[in-house]
N, C-alpha and C positions, 0 to 999 in steps of 0.2 A: 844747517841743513842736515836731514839723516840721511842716509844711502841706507837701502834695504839689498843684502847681497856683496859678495869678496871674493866673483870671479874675476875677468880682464875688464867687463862694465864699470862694476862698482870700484875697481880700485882707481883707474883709470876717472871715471868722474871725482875723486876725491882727491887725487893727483893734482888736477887741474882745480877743483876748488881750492884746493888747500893753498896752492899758490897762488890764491887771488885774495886771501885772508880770510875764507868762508869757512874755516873750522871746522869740516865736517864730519860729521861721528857713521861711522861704517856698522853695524850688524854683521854682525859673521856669516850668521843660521851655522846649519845642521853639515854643510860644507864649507869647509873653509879653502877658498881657491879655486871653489867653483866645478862644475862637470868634468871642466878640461883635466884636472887632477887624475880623472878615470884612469886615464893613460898614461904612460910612461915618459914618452922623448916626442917633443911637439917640434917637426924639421923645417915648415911653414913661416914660422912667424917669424917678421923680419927683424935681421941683423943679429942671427946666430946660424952660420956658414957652415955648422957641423953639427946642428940643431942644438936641443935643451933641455934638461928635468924639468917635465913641469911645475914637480914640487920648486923646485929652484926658481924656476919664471916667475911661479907665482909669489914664494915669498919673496924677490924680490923687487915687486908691485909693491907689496906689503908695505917694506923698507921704505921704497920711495916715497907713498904716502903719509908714513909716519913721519919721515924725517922734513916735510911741509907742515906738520902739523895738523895731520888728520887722527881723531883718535875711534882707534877702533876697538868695539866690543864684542864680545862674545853672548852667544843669546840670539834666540829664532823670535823674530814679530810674528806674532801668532795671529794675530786681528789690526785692524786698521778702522779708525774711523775717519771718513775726510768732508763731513758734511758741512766742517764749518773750520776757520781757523783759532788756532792754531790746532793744525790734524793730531789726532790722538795716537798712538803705534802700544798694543798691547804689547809686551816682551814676556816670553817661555810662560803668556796663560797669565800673569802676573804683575809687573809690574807695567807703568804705564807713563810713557813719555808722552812729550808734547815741541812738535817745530811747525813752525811755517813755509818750509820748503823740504819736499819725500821727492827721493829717485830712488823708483822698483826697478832692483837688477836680480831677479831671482832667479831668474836662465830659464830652463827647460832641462825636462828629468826624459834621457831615452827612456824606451818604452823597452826591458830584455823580457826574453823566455817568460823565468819565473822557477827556474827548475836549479835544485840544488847545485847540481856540478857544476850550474854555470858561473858563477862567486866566485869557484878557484881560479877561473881562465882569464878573469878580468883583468887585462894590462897582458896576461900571459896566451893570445891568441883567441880573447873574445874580445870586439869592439863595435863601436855603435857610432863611429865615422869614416868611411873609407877615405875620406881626403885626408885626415889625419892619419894615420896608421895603415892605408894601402901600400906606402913605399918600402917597409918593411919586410913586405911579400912578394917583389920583387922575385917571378923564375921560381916562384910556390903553387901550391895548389890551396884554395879559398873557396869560402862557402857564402854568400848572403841567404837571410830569411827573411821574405817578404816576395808579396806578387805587384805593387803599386807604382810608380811613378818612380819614387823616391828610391827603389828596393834596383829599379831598371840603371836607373844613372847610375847608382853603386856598382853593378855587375859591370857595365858599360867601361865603367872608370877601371875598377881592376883590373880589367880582362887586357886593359895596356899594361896593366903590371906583371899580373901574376902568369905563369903556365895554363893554369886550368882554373874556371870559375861555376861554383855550382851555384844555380838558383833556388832555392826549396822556397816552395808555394803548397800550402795546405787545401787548395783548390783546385779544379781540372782547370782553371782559365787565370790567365794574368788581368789585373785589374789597372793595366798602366794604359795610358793613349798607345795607341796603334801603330805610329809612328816606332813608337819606345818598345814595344814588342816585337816589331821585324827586324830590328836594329838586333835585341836580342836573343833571336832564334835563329837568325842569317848569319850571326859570329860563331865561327868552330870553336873557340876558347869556351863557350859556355854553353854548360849543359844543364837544363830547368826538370827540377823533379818533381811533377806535382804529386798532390793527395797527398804529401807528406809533413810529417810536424820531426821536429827534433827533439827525441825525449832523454838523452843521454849525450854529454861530454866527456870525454876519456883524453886519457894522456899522464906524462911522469909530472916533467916539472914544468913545461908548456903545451898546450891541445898536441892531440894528434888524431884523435878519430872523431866521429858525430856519429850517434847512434838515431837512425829515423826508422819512425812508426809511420803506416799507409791506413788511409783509411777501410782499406779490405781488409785491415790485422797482422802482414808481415811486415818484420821487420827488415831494414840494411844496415850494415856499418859503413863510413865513406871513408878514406883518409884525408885530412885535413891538415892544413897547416896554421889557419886561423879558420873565423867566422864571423863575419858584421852582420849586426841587426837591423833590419829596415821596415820596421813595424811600426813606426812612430814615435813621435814625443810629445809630452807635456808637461805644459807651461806651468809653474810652480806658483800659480794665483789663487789658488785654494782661499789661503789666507784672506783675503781682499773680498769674500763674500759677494759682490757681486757689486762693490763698491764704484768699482770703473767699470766705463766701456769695455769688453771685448769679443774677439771674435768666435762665432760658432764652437772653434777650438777652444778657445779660453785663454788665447794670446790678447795680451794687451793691445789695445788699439790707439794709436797715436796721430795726429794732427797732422795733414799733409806738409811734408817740408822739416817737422820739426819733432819732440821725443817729447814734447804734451800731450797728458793724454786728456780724457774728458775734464778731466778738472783742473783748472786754472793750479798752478803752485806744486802741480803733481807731476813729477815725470817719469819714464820709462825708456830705458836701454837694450840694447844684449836679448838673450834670446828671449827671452820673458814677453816681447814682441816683433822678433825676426823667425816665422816660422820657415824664410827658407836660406838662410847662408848659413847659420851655426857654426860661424867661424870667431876664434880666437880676436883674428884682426877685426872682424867687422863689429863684433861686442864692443873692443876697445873705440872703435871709432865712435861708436853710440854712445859710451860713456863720455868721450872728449866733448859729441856736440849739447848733449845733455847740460853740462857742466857748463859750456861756453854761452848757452842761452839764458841760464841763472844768474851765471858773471853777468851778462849782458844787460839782464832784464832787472 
């Protein structure tokens, strides 16, 4: 079997193949370790009390996998054909494999800015999970961007961590349910700035300020101690042309009950089609059932 992807999904399925004697060869891609790598110290995932490097976490996934005898390669599948078996997997444009059993674990790519300064802050007070990296800020002052659903439960969640939580919304209006806006205009901790975009991050060696442009032309500086993004993600299916099922978004779509997706022999884990837990643990979980219904089947 090949696993496409070498965040908690893909290792994690190859874990459990590998100990059923299924040999299975891993893909790396373009990240090796997956999204979670973004960040620095993952304090969530169980059975590290004082948390963990990701990097650490992840290689040693890695480890565990190879040492079952999983062998993993380095190289992004660039195309996929599954019209027939044995499925075809193009590798970096070029070379081209061939198995009878693919599990897509490509994750989901957040959606940031797009603006230079914000490269430097990444890991050092820019992030794109408040469940991960909210506990950090703890009795700080935080910023979210985004006006939607996703942007609300963020500010919601901090605003038990942090001192002060600012909303920036590029709009006069929030786009979340109603429910989810009163919640966040009725808490004193947070205060929503519309008509605003963030066109500047500042700071030495970690954020400290966000520089925002109004749609009338002036600017503000805020101080900051981080910022999370709540603008969205996408699903890293590019690849797959349009070979699966998926949804509107372009998450894979999977079988009730199970991490099949339209095609028989085909599966899918982790974020690549969970557009809403985006959690470390629950990828890993995907990966285990993925694996276990392979073994099974």
């Amino acid at each position: 079997m090949i696993i496409i992807g070498s965040g908690p999904a893909g290792y994690t399925a190859a874990i459990y193949a590998a100990r059923a004697g299924k040999k299975p060869i891993i893909y790396e891609g373009m990240q090796p370790g997956g999204q979670l790598t973004t960040t620095v110290t993952i304090e969530n995932f169980p059975g590290f009390p004082e948390g963990i490097d990701t990097y650490t976490l992840m290689d040693n996934m890695r480890k565990q996998a190879e040492s079952f005898g999983a062998e993993i390669r380095t190289g992004q599948v660039t195309s996929i054909d599954v019209s027939k078996r044995p499925f075809r997997l193009t590798i970096d444009d070029t070379d081209v494999v061939t198995d009878d059993v693919v599990v897509i674990a490509t994750g989901a790519s957040a959606r940031y800015l797009g603006i230079e300064s914000e490269k430097r802050f990444i890991g050092r007070g820019v992030s794109a999970c408040a469940t991960c990296d909210g506990f950090f800020y703890r009795g700080k002052t935080v910023a979210v961007v985004g006006g939607g659903d996703t942007a609300c439960a963020e500010v919601l969640y901090l605003s038990t961590l942090a001192q002060k939580v600012y909303m920036i919304v590029r709009r006069d209006v929030l786009r979340a349910t109603k429910i989810l806006q009163e919640r966040v205009y009725n808490n004193e901790k947070i205060t929503v700035i519309h008509n605003a975009q963030v066109s500047e991050l500042q700071g030495a060696d970690a954020l400290e300020h966000a520089d925002l442009v109004f749609t009338d032309g002036h600017h503000e500086t805020i101080d900051i101690d981080g910022i999370f993004m709540a603008i969205g993600h996408t699903p890293n299916t590019a690849f797959l042309n349009g070979a699966l099922e998926t949804d509107e978004k372009g998450y894979i779509v999977t079988r009730p009950g199970s991490q099949q997706t339209s095609v028989d022999g085909v599966y899918a884990c982790g974020d690549v089609c969970d557009p809403h837990f985006r959690q470390a643990i629950t990828a890993a979980a995907a990966g285990c059932r993925a694996a276990m219904e392979i073994i099974g089947g």
